[in-house]
N, C-alpha and C positions, 0 to 999 in steps of 0.2 A: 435560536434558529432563524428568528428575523433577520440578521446581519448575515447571516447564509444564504437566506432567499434573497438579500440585495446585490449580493457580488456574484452570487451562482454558480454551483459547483459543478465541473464540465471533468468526467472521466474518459483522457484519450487512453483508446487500445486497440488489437486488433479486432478484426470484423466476426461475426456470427459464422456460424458454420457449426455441424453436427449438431443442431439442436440443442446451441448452447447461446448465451446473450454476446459470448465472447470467447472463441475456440483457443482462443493461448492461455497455456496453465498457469502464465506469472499473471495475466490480468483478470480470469477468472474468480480469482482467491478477494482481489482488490475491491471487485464488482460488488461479490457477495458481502464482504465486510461493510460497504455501504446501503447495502438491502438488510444486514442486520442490523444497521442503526436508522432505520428509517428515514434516510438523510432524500429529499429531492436533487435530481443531477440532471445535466446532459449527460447523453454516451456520444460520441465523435470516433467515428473509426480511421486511423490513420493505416493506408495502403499502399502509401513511398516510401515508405522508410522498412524495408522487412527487417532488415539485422538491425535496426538502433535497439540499441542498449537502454535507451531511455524511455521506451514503451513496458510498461503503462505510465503513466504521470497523470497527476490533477492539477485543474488549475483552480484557484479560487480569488475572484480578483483579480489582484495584483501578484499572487502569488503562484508557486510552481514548485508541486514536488514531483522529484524523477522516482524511474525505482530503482535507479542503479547508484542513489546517495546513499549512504551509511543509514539503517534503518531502512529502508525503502519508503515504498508508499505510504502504507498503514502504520510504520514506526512513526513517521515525520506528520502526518494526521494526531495523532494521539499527543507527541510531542509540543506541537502548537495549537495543542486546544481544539481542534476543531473537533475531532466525535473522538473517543475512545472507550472501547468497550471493556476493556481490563482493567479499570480503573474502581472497580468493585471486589475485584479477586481480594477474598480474605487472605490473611498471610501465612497461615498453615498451610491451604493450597499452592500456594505459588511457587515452593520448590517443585513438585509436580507437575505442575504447568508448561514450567519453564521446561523441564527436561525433556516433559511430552513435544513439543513444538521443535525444540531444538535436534529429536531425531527424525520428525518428520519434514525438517527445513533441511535436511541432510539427507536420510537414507531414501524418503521417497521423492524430493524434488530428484535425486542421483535417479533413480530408475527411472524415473518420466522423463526425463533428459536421455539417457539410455534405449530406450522404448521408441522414444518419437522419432532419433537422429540413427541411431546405431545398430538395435536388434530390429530391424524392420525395414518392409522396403521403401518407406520413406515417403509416401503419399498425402498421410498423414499432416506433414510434415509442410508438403507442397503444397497442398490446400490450402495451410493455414498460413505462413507466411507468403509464397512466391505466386499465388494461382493471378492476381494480376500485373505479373511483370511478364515480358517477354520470353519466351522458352529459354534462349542460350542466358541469358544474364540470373534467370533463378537457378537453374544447374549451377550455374559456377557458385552461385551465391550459398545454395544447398551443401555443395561438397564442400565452400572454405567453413560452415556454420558446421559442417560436419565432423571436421578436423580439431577445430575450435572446442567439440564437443569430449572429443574423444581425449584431448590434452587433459582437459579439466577434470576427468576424470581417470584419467591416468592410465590410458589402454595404449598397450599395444599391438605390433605383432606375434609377440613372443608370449605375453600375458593374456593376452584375449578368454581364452577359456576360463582361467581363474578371476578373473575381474568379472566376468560377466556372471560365473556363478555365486562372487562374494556380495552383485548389487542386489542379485535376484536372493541370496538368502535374509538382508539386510531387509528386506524390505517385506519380505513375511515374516519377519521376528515385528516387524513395525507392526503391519497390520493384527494381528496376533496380541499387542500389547495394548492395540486401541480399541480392538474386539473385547478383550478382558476389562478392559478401566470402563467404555460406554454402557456394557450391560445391556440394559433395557433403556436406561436414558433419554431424555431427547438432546443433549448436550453433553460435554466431556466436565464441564465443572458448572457446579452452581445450577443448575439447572436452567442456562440461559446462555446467549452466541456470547461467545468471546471471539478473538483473531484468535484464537487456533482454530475454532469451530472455521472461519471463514478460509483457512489454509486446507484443511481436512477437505470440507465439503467442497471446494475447488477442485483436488486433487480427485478424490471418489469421480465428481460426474465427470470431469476428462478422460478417466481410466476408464470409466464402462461408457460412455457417448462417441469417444474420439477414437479410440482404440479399436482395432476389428477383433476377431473371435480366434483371431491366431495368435494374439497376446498373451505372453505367458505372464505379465503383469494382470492383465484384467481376470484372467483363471486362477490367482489367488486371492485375487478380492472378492473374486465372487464367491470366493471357498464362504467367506463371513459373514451371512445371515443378518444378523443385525447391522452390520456396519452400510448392507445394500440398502437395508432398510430406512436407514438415518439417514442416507443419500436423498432416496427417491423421496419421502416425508417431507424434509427440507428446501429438495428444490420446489414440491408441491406449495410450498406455505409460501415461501421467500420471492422465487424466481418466479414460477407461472403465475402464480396469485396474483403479483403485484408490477408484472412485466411492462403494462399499458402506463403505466404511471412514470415511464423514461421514455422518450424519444431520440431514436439515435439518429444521428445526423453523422452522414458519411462526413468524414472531415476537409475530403479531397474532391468532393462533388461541386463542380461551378455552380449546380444548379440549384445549394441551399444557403448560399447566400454570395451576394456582391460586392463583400468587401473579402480584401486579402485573410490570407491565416492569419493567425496570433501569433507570433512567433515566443517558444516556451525561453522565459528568463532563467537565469540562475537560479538554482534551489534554495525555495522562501526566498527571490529576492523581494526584498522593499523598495527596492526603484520602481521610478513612474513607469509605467507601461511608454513605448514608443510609439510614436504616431504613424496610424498603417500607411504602408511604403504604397507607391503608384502599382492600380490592376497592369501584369504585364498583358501585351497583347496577344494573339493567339501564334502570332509570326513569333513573339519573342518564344513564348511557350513551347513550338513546332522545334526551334531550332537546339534550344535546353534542351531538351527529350532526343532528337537526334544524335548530340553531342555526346551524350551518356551511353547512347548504343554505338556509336562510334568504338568509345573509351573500354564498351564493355568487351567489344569486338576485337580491340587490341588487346586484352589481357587473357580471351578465351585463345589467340593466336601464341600468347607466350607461354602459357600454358599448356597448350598442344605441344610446342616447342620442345620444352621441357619434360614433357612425357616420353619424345622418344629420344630422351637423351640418357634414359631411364640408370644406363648402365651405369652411368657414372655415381660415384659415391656421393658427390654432393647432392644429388638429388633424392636424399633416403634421409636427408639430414631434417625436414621438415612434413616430409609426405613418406615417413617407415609404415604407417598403419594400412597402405594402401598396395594393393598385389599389381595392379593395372593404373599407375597414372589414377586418372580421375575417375575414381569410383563412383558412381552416381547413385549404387546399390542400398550404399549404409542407411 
């Protein structure tokens, strides 16, 4: 843990919001995994980048893991030694383990993905990724992440009805199975956090924090007594207990520190770190930013375009799930 405190481990993700340390369900899971291993960190909230792919990431040192590498965050943690918590799992357990984790990395990341982009009016949603970018550039950003959402999960217009009632039953067999296995428990195995604990309790507080009261996700979790229980327990012990002992440091703030970003290397790489590029000026800064609204301003223009070209077939060929052009609804 000494060579941890010398390079120091800095978790970027996105920002607070709902009463949470970190209101996105992929970097939630990542936080807590390093609150169950008592590991010291920074938090860095990145706020320009709403769709990258590559939030959350750690850096440590010289090094950088994305979560959009093979294993993600916590796989690539565990993998190069730094903390892992599975790493005690007896081997009678671990077919169980696995399986447990493996329908919860599928049937309930699918509904919270469904939930936050799809069955809802998308707030949520706005909040948490787009609430500091400018109006027209998070709408577009909103409705392509929306689209993005809907492919992956394989909706369309014709299927709508039957997907959405396959993800919403999928995901009360889920909870139901992990209602059954926890018991009374304070943990799903061994009686101590593993990464599922850290995926579970992620998922539970975004579904009852982030979620409003119109969620037909949240009115099945909250069907499970105990499973509300292990939530609220856990974030009591792990998150509030021990919240003052991270200081988050917006990543994007001029005004906590005067040297440029870091810029995140390849995953683990071992190359030197680059020597930080010159602070731009606030003119060079003014004009980037402009640029971008320029660019976004021309794409919200082809995209209007496009909308009322509606009739034509090629225009169903990438946007079939939408009744109206740019739905902002989903």
């Amino acid at each position: 843990m000494e060579d941890q405190k010398e390079k120091g481990l800095v978790l970027v993700a996105r920002k607070p919001c709902f009463g949470l340390p970190t209101a996105c369900p992929s970097c939630l899971p990542v936080y807590i995994y390093l609150r169950f291993a008592s590991l010291s960190f920074d938090m860095h909230f990145d706020t320009s980048n709403p769709d990258s792919d590559d939030i959350p990431y750690v850096e440590y040192g010289d090094y950088v893991a994305f979560d959009n590498e093979k294993g993600g965050v916590i796989g690539n943690l565990k993998e190069y030694g730094i903390v892992d918590l599975d790493s005690k799992l007896p081997t009678h357990s671990f077919p169980e383990w696995l399986s447990t984790k493996a329908m919860v990395s599928s049937w309930l990341v699918d509904a919270t993905s469904y939930e936050l982009w799809v069955g809802s009016d998308g707030s949520a949603a706005d909040k948490i990724y787009f609430s500091d970018l400018p109006w027209p550039i998070g709408k577009v950003l909103h409705w392509k992440h929306t689209q993005i959402v809907k492919q992956r999960l394989g909706i369309t217009k014709l299927n709508f009805e039957e997907r959405t009632s396959e993800i919403y039953t999928k995901a009360d067999k889920a909870y139901e199975a992990l209602s059954m296995k926890l018991a009374e428990q304070n943990f799903f195995f061994e009686n101590r956090p593993t990464s599922l604990d850290a995926i579970i309790l992620g998922h539970a507080l975004f579904v009852l924090q982030a979620l409003d009261d119109t969620s037909i996700l949240r009115s099945k979790l909250m069907q499970y007594d105990n499973l509300v229980r292990y939530a609220e327990n856990l974030k009591m012990e792990f998150l509030l207990a021990s919240s003052s002992s991270s200081v988050p440091i917006s990543r994007h703030d001029p005004s906590t520190s005067s040297t440029p970003t870091r810029r995140a290397s390849s995953f683990w790489s071992s190359k030197p770190k680059r020597e930080p590029k010159r602070e731009k000026t606030q003119e060079e800064k003014t004009f980037r930013r402009r640029g971008k609204y320029f660019l976004a301003a021309q794409a919200i223009s082809v995209l209007v375009f496009l909308s009322l070209l509606g009739g034509s077939d090629d225009a169903e060929v990438d946007i079939d799930d939408d009744d109206d052009g740019l739905n902002y609804e989903d």
